[in-house]
KOLKELUM-516460 format. One record per residue: residue number from 1; residue in three letters; y, z, x of N, C-alpha, C, CB in turn. Coordinates in steps of 0.1 Angstrom, whole numbers. Glycine has a CB too. Layout:
NUM_ALA_Y_Z_X_Y_Z_X_Y_Z_X_Y_Z_X
...
***
This chain:
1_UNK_367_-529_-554_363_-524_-567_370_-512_-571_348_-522_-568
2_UNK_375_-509_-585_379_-496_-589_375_-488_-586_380_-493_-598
3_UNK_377_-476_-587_366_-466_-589_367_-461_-604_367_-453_-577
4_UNK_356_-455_-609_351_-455_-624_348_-439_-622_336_-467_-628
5_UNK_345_-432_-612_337_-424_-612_343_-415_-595_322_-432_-614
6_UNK_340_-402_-590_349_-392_-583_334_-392_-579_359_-380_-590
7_UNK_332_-381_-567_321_-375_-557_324_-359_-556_321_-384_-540
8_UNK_313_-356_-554_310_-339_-553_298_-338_-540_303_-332_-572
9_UNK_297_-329_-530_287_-327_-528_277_-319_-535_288_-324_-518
10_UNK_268_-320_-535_255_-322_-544_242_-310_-541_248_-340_-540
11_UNK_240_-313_-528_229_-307_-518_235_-303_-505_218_-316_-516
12_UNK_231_-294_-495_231_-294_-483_226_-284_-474_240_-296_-481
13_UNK_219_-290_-464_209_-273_-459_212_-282_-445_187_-267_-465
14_UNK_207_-267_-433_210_-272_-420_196_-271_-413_222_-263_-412
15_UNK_193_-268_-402_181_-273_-392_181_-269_-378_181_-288_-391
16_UNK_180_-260_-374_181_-255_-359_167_-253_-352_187_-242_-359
17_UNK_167_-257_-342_151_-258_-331_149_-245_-332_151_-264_-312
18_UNK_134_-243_-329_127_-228_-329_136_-220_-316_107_-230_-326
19_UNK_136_-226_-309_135_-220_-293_152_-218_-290_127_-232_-280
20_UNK_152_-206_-287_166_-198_-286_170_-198_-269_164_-179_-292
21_UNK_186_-204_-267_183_-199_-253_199_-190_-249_178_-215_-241
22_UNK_198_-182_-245_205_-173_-245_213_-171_-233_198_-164_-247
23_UNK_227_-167_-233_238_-168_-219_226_-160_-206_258_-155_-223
24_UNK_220_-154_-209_210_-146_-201_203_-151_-195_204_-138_-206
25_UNK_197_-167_-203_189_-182_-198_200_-185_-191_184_-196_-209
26_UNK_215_-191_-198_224_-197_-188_222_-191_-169_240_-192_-195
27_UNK_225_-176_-172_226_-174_-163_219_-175_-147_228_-168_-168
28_UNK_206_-178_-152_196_-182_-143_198_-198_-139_182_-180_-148
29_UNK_208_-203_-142_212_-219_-136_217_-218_-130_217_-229_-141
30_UNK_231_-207_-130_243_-208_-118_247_-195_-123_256_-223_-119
31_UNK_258_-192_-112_266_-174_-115_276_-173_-127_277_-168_-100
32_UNK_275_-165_-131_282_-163_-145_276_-154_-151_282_-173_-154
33_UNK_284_-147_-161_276_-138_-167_278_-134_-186_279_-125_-156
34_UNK_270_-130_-189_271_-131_-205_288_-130_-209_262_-117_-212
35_UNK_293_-116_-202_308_-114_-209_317_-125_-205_317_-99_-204
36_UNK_315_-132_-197_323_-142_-193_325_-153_-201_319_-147_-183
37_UNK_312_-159_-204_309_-172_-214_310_-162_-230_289_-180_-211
38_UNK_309_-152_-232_318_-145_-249_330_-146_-244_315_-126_-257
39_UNK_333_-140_-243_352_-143_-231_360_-154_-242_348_-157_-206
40_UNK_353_-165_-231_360_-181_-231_355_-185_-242_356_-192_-218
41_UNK_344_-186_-251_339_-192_-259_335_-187_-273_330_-195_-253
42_UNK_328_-177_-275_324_-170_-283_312_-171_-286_331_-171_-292
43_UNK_305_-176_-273_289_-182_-277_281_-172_-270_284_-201_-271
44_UNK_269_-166_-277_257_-158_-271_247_-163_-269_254_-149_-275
45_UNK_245_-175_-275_231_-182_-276_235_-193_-282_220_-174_-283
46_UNK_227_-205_-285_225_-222_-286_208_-222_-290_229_-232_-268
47_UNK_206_-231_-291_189_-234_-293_194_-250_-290_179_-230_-314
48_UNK_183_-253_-289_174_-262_-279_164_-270_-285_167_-253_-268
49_UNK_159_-283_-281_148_-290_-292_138_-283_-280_148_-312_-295
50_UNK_126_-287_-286_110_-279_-276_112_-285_-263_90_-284_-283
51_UNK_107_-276_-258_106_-275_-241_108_-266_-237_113_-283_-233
52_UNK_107_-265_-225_106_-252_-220_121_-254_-214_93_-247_-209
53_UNK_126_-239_-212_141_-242_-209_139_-233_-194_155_-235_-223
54_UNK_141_-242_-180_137_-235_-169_152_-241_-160_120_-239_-163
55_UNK_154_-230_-147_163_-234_-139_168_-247_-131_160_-227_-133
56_UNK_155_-256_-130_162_-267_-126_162_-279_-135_158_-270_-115
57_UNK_156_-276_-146_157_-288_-153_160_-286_-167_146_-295_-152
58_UNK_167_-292_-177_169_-292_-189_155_-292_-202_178_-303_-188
59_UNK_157_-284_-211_149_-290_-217_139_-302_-221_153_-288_-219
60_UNK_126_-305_-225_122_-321_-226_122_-316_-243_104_-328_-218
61_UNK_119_-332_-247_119_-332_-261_103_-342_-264_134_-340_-268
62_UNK_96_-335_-266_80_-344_-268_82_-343_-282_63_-336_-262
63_UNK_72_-358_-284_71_-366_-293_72_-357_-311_56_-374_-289
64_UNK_60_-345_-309_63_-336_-317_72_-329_-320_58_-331_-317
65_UNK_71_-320_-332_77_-307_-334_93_-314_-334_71_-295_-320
66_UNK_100_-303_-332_118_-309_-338_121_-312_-325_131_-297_-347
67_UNK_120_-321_-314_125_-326_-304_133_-334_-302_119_-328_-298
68_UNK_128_-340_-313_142_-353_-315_155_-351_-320_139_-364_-324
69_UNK_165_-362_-318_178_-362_-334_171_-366_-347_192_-376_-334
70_UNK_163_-376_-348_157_-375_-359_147_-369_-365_156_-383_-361
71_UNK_140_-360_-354_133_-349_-362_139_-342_-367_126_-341_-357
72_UNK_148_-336_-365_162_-328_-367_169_-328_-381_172_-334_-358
73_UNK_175_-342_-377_181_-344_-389_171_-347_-402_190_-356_-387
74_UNK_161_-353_-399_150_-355_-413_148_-341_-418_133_-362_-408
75_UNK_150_-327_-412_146_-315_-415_157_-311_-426_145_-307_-402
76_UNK_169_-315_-418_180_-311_-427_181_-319_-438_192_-310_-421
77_UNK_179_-335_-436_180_-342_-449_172_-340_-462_178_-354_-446
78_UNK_159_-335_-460_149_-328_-467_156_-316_-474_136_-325_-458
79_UNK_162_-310_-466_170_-297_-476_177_-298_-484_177_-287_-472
80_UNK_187_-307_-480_198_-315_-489_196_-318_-500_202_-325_-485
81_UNK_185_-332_-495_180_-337_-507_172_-328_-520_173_-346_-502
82_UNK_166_-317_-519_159_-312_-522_167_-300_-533_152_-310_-512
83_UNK_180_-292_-526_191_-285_-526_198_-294_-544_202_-287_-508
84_UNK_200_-308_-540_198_-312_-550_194_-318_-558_202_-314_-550
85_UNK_179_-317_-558_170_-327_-568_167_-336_-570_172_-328_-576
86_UNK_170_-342_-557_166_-354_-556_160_-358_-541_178_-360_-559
87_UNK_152_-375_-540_142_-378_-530_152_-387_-521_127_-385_-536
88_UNK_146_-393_-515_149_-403_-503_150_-416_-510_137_-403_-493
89_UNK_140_-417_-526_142_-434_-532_157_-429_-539_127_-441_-547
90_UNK_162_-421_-541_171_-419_-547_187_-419_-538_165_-406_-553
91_UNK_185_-427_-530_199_-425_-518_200_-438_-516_197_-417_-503
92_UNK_216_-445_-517_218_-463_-519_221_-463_-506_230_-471_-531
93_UNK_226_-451_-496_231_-450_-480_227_-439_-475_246_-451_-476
94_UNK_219_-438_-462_219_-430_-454_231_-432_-441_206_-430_-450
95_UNK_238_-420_-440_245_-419_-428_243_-407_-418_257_-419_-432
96_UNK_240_-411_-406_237_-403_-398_251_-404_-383_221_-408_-395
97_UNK_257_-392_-384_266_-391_-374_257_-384_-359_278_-383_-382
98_UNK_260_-392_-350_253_-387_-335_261_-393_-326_239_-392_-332
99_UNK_263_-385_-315_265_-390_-303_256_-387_-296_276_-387_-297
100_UNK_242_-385_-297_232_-379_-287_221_-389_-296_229_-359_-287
101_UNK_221_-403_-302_207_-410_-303_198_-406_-299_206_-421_-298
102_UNK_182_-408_-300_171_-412_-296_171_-425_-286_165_-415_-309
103_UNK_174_-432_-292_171_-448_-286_186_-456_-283_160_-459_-300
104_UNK_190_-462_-275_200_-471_-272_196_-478_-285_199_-480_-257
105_UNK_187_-487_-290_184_-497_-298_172_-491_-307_180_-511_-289
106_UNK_169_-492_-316_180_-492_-333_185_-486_-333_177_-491_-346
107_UNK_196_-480_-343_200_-470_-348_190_-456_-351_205_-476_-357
108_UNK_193_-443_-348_184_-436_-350_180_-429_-365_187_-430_-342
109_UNK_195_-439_-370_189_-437_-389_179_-446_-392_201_-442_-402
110_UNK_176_-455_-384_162_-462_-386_150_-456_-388_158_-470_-376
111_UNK_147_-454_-382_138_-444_-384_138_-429_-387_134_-445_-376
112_UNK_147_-428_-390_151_-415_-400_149_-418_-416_169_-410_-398
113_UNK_157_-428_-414_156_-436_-432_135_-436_-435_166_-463_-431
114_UNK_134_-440_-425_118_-442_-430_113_-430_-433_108_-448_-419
115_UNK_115_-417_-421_114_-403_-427_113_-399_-441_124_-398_-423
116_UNK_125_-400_-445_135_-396_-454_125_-408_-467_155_-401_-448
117_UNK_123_-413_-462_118_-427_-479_130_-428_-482_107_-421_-496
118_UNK_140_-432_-476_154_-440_-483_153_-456_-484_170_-437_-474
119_UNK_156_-453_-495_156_-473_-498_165_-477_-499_152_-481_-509
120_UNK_179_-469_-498_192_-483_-495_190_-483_-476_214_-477_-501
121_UNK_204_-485_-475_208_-489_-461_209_-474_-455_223_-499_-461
122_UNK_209_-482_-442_211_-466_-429_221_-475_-419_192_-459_-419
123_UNK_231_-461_-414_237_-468_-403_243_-455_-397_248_-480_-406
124_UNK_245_-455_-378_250_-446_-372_265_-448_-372_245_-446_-361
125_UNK_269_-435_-371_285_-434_-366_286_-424_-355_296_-429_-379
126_UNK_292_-429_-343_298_-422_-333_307_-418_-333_298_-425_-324
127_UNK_316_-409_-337_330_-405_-332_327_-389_-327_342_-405_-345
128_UNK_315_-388_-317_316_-375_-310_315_-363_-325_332_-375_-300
129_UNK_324_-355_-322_326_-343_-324_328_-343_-336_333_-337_-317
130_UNK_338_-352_-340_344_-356_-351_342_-364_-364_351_-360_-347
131_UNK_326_-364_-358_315_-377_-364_313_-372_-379_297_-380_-354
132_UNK_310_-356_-384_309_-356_-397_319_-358_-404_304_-346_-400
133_UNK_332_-356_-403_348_-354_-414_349_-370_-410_366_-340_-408
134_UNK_342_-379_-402_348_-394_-404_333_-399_-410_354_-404_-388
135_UNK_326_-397_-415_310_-401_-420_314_-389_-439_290_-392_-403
136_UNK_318_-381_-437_326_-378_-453_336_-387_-460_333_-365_-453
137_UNK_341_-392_-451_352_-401_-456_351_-412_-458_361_-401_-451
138_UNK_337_-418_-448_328_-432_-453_327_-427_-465_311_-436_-445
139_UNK_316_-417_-464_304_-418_-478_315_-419_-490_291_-400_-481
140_UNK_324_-413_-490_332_-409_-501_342_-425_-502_342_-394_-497
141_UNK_341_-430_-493_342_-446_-496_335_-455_-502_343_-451_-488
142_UNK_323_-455_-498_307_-459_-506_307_-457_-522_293_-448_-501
143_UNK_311_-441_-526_313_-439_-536_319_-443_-548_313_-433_-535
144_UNK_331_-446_-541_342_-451_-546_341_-468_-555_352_-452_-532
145_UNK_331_-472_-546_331_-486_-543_316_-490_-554_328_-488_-522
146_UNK_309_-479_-555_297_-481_-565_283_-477_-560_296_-495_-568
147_UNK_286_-471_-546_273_-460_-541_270_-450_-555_280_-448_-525
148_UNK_259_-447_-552_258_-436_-565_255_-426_-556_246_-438_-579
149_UNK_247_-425_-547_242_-411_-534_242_-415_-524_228_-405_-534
150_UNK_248_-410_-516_249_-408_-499_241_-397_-494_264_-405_-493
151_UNK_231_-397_-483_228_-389_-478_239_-391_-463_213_-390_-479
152_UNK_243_-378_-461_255_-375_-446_247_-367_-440_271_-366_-448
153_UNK_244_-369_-426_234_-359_-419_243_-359_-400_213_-368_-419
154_UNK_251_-353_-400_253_-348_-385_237_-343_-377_264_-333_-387
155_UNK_234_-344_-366_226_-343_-358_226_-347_-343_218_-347_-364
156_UNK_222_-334_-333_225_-340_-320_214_-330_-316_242_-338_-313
157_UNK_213_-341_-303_202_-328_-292_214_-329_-278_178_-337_-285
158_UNK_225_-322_-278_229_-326_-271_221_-318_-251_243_-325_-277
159_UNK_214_-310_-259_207_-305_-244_201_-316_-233_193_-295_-247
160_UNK_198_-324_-242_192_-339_-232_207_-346_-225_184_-355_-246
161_UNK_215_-346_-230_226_-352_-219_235_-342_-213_235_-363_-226
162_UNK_234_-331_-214_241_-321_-209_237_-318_-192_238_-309_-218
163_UNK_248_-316_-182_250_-315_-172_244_-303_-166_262_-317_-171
164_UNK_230_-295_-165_227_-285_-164_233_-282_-149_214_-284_-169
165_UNK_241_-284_-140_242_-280_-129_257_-277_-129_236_-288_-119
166_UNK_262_-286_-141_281_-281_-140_282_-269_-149_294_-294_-148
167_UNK_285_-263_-142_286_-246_-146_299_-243_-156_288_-235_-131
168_UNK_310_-256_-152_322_-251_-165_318_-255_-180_339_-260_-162
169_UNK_307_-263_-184_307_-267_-195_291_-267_-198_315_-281_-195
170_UNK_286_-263_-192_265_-266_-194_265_-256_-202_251_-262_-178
171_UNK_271_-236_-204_268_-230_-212_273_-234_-229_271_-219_-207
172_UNK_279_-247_-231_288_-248_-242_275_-254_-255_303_-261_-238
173_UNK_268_-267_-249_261_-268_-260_247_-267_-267_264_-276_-262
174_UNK_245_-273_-274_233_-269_-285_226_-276_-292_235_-263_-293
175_UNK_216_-277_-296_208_-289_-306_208_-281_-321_189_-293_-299
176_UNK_210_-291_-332_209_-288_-346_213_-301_-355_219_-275_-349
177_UNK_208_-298_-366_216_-306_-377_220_-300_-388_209_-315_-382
178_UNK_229_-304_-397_232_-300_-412_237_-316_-420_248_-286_-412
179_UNK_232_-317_-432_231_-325_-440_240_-320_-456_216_-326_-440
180_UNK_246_-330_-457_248_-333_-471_242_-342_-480_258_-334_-473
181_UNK_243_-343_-499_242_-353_-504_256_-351_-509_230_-355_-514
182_UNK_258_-365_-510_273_-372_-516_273_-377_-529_279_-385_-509
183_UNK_270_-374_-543_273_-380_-554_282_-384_-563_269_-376_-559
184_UNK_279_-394_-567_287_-399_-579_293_-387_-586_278_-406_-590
185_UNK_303_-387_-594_305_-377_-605_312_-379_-617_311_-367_-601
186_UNK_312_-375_-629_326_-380_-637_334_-376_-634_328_-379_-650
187_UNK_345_-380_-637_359_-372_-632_366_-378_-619_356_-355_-629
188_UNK_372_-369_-615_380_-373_-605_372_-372_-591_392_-365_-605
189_UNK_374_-373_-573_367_-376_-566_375_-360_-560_366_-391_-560
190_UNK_364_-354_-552_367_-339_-546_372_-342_-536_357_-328_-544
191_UNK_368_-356_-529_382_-358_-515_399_-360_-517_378_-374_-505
192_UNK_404_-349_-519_418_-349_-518_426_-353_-511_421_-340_-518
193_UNK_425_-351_-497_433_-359_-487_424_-362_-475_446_-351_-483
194_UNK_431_-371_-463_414_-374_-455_431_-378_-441_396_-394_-464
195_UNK_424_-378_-429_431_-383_-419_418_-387_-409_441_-371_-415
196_UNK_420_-396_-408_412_-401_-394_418_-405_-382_404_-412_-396
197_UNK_417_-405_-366_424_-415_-356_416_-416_-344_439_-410_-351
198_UNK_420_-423_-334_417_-421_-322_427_-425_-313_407_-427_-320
199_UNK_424_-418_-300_430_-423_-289_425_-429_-271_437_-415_-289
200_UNK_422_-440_-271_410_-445_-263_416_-443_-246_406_-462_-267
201_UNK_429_-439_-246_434_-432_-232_433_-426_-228_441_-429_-229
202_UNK_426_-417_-236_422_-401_-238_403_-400_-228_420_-396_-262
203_UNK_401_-412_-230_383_-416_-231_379_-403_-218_376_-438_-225
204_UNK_387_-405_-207_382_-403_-193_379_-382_-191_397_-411_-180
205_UNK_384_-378_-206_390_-364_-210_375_-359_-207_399_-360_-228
206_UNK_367_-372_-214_352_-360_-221_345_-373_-215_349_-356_-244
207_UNK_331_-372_-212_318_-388_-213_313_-385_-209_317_-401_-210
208_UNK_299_-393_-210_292_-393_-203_286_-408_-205_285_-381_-205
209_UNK_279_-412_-191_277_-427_-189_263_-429_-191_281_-432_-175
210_UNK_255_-441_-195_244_-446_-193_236_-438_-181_246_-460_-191
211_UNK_222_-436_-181_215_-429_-170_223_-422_-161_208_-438_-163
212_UNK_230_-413_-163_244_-401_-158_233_-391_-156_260_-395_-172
213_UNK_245_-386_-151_243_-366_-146_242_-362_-161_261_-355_-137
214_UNK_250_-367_-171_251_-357_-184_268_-361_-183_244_-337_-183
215_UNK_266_-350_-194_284_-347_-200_297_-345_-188_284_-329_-209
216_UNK_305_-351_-186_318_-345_-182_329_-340_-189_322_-354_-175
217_UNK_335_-329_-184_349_-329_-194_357_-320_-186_347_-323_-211
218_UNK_367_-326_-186_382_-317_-181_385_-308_-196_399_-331_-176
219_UNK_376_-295_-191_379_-285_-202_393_-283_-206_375_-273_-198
220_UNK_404_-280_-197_415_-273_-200_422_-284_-205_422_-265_-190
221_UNK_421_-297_-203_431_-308_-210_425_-309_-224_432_-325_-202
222_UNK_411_-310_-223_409_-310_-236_405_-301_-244_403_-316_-239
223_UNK_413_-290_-243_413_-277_-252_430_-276_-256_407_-261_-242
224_UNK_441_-283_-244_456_-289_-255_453_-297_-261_470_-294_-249
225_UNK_444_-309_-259_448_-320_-266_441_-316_-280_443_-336_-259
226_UNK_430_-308_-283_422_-305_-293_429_-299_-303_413_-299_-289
227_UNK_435_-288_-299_446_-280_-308_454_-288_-313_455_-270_-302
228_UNK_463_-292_-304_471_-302_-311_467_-312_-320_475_-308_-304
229_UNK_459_-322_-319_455_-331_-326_448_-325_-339_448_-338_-317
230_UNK_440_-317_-340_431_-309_-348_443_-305_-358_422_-296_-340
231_UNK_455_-299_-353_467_-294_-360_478_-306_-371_478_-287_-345
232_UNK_472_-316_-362_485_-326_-365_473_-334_-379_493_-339_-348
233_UNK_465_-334_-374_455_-344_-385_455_-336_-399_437_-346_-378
234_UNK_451_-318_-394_448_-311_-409_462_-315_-414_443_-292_-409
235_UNK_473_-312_-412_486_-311_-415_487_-322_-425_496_-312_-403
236_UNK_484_-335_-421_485_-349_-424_475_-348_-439_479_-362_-409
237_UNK_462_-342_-439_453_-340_-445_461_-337_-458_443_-331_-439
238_UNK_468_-323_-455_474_-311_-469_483_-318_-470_480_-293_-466
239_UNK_492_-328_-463_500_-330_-472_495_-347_-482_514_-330_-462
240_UNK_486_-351_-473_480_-362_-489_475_-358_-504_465_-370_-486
241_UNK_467_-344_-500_464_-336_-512_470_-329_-519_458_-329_-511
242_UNK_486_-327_-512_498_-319_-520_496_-306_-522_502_-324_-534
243_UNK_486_-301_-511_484_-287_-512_486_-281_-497_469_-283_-519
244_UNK_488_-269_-500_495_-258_-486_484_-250_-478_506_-244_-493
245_UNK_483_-248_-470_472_-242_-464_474_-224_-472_473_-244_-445
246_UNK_480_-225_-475_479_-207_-482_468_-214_-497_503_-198_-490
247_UNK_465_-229_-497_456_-229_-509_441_-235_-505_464_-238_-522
248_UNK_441_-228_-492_426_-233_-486_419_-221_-486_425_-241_-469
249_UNK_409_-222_-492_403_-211_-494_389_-209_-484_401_-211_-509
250_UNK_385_-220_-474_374_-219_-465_382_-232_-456_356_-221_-472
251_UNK_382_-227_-443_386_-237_-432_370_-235_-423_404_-233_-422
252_UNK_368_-250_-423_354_-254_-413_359_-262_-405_339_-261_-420
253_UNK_360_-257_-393_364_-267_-377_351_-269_-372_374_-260_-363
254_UNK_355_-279_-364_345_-280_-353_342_-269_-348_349_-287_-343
255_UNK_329_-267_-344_325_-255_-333_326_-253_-322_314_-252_-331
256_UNK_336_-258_-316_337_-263_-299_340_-250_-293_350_-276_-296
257_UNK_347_-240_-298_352_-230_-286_359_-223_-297_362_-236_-271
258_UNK_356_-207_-301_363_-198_-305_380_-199_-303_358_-187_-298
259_UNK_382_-198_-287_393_-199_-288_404_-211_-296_393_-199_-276
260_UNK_400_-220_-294_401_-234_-303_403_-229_-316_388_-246_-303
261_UNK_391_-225_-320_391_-226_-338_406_-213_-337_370_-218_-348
262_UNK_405_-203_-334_415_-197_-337_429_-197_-335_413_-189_-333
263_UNK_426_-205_-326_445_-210_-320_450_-226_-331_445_-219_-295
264_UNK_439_-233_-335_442_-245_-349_443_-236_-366_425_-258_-350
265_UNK_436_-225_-367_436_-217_-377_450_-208_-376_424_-209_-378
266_UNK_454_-205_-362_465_-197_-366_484_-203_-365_462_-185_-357
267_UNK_479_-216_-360_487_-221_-361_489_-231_-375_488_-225_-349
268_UNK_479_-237_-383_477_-237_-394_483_-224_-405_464_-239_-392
269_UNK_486_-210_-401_488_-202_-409_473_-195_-417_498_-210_-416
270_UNK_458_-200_-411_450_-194_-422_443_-187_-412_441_-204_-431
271_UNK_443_-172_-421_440_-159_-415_425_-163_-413_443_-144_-425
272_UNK_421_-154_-401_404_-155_-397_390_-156_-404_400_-144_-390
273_UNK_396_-149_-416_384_-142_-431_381_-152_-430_386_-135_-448
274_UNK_389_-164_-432_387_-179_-441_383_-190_-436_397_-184_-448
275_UNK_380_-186_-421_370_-197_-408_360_-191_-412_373_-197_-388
276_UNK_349_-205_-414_333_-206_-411_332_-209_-397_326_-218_-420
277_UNK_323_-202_-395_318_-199_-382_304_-200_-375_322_-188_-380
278_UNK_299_-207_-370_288_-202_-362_281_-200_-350_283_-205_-365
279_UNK_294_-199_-343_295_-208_-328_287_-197_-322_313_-211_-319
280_UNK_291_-182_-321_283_-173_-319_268_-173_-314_285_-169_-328
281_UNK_260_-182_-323_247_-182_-321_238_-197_-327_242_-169_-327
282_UNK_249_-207_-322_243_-219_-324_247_-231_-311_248_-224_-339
283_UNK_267_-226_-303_272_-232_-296_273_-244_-304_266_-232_-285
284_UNK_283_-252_-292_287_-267_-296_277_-274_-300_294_-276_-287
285_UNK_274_-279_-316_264_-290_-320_267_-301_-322_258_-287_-328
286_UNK_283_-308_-317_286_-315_-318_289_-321_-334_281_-318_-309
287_UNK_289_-333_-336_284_-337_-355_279_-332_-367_275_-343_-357
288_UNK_271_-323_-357_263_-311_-366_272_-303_-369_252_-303_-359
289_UNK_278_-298_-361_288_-281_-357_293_-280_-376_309_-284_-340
290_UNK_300_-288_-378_310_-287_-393_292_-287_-407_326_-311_-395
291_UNK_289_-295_-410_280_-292_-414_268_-282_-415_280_-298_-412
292_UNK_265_-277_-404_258_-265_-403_269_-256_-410_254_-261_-387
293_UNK_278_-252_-403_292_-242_-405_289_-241_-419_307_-248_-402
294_UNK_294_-253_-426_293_-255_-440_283_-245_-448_289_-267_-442
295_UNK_272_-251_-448_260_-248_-454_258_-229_-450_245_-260_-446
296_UNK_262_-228_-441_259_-212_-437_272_-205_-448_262_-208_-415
297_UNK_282_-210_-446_296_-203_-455_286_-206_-473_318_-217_-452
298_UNK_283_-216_-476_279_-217_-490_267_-207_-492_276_-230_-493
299_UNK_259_-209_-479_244_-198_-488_248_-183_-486_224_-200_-480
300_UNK_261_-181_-476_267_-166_-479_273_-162_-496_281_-165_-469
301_UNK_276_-175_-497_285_-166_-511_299_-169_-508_284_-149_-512
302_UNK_303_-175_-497_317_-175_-494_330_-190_-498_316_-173_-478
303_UNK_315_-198_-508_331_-206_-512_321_-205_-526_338_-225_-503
304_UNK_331_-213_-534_327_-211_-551_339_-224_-557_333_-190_-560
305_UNK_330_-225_-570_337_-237_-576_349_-240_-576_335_-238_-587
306_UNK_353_-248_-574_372_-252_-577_379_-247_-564_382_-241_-593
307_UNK_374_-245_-551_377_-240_-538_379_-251_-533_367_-233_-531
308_UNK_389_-251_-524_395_-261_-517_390_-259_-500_412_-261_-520
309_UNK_384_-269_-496_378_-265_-479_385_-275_-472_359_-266_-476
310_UNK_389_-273_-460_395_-281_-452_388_-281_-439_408_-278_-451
311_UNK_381_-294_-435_373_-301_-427_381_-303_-416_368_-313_-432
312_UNK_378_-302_-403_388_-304_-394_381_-309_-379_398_-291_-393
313_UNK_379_-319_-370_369_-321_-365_377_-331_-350_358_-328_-375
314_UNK_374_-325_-338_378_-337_-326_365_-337_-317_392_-333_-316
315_UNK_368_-345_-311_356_-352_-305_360_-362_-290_349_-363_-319
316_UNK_354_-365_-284_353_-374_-271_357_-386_-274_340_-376_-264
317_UNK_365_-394_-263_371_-404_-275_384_-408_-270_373_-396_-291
318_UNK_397_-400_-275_394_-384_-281_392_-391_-296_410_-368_-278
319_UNK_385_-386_-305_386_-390_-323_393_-382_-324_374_-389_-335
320_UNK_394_-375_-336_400_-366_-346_396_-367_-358_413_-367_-348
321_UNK_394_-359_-370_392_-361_-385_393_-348_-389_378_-367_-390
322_UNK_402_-352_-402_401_-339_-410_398_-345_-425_417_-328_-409
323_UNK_398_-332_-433_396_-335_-450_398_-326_-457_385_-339_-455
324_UNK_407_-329_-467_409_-316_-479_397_-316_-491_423_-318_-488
325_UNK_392_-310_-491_377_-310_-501_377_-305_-510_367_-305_-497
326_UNK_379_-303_-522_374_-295_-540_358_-289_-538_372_-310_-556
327_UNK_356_-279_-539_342_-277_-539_340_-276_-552_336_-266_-532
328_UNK_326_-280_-555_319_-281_-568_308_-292_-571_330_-282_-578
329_UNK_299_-291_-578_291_-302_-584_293_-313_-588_287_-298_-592
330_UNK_302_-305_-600_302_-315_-610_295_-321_-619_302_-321_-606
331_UNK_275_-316_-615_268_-324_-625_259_-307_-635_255_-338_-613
332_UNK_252_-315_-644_247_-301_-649_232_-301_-646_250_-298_-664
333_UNK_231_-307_-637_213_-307_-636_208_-299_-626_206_-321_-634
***
């Protein structure tokens, strides 16, 4: 089908568990010590869904309170939606990006959608890390196609599959969500350029298996392969949109590792001011990570209409996704 009609994001708010746990928690699992994990990472703290966070075991997630991905994300989708004026009957697709489900079976937008009171369709996308900039480039397909609203909701608990006893990678992540709405608009569509890929050779880099220990990952391979790829995809991105990175005015990466974001930003050419950031005090949220980011740079004050943002996202896999973005409305209501 043509498209008649362009997309703007609309709404978007994020969602973080009450309960803070701090390199100072890390440290009571195994030896290490705060300056070490700021060092390597840039992380001082993560949060956690409820539970108590103790030395030999990982957090639990009971039935209540924000323990789940879809408590989570329903928290953030509620802001979104709300951010923009609109409900749950008002959304023709929910999309929920996760690599940390609830359930093997349904999808965990199933029952999110019910949350939410959405009456179109719901469906999950896994691409790890990379799962929001390839679930923007759905919705913005939907749109295209005669969606009128997307709700986009990154969300992970990834503390439930995380390896609490492997000491190179247990201080890295974090539970949260951040949500967008995707609307229709007149005019033209604010996705400028988009890159997506994968490479399934790569798989053995990052995983974690059915009833596992949790997460594995050969950190140092995949902190070259990340740069790189993260570099080569935005690149591919700017040049579909026919614009230069001297005309990005907010770069949002993945949250995976300070070092990362800075070594793809400076080899990109875009000075530090102009990374959204939150790694500091949220850690890897996987799906979430770009989304949260987002929403924190907008309720600062730090992007504004007719701004160009560049999405940039890798993941386990390995995926990849990036996106050249227009910020703005678009609507007057």
């Amino acid at each position: 089908m043509p498209s008649e009609h362009g997309c703007a994001i609309t709404g978007w708010a994020s969602a973080l568990p009450d309960r803070v746990v701090t390199n100072q928690d890390i440290m009571t699992l195994f030896d290490t010590t705060d300056e070490w994990i700021v060092e390597r990472t840039g992380i001082r703290q993560r949060r956690a869904a409820d539970g108590p966070f103790v030395a030999d075991k990982p957090p639990v997630n009971p039935e209540g309170g924000m323990g789940t991905t879809a408590q989570l994300a329903a928290q953030a989708g509620h802001g979104a939606l709300e951010k923009a004026g609109l409900t749950g009957a008002d959304i023709d697709l929910l999309v929920l990006c996760t690599t940390s489900p609830d359930q093997l079976v349904p999808a965990t937008s199933s029952p999110l959608a019910n949350a939410l009171g959405v009456r179109g369709g719901g469906m999950d996308i896994n691409a790890a890390c990379a799962g929001f900039t390839y679930g923007l480039v759905t919705a913005s397909g939907f749109i295209a196609t005669g969606a009128q609203r997307v709700l986009l909701i990154g969300a992970e608990t990834l503390t439930r599959i995380t390896n609490w006893a492997d000491r190179s990678n247990a201080f890295l992540f974090g539970d949260g969500a951040g949500a967008v709405v995707v609307e229709a608009v007149p005019g033209e569509s604010s996705l400028l350029g988009w890159d997506v890929g994968v490479d399934g050779s790569l798989q053995p880099l990052f995983y974690a298996d059915h009833a596992g220990t949790g997460m594995t990952m050969r950190g140092q391979e995949v902190f070259r392969k990340a740069v790189r790829m993260t570099v080569e995809s935005a690149t591919k991105s700017l040049e579909m949109a026919k614009v230069s990175t001297s005309d990005i005015a907010m770069f949002v990466p993945h949250q995976a590792n300070v070092r990362i974001m800075d070594a793809v930003a400076e080899r990109l050419g875009i000075p530090k001011e102009r990374i959204a950031s939150v790694i500091e005090t949220t850690g890897n949220t996987s799906s979430a990570s770009i989304p949260i980011a987002l929403a924190d740079a907008v309720e600062h004050g730090r992007v504004s209409d007719g701004d160009l943002i560049l999405f940039a996202g890798f993941g386990a896999g390995m995926t990849w996704a990036s996106a050249v973005w227009r910020w703005g409305t678009g609507l007057s209501r």
